[in-house]
N, C-alpha and C positions, 0 to 999 in steps of 0.2 A: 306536483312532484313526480318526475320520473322514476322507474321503476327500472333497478339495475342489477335484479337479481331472479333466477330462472326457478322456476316450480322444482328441480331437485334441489335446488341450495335450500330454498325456501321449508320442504320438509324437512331435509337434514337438520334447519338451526332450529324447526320444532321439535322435532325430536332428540336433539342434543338440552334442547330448554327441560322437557318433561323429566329426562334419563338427573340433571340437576338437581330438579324440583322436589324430584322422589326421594336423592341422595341425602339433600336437605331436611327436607319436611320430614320425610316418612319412616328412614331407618335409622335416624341419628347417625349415622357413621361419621358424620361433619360435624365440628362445632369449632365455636369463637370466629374468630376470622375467616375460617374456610368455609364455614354456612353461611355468611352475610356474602363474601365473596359471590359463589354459588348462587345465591339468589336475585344477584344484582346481575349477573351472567345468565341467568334464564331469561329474565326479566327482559335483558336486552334483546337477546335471541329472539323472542315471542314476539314485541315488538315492529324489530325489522321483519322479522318471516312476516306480519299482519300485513304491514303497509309495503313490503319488497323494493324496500331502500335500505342501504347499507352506507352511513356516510363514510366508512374508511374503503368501502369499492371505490368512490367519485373522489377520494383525495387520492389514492393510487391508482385511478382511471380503470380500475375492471369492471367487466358485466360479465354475469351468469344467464342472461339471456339474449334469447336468439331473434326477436323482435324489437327492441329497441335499442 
């Protein structure tokens, strides 16, 4: 699998996962629908940052990186 996203996208969607995770889990300010939301959105985040594929980059043809 290629790889079509750049080492800042890649922190940024971890750390957009974490800023979630926390919202979620840790202060309750989320519930019902907007916590499962939120989790299912970290979740994917964490994800693609791991393996630095983004399927909706390759159905609207972007990359964030600068070697492939």
């Amino acid at each position: 699998m290629m790889t079509n996203m750049g080492t800042i996208d890649r922190g940024g969607r971890l750390v957009i996962a974490a800023v979630l995770a926390f919202l979620a889990l840790g202060t309750g300010a989320l519930s019902g629908v907007l916590f499962w939301i939120a989790l299912v959105v970290a979740a994917v985040f964490t994800l693609t940052a791991l393996v630095g594929n983004c399927p909706l980059y390759r159905i609207v043809g972007l990359k964030t990186c600068k070697d492939c």
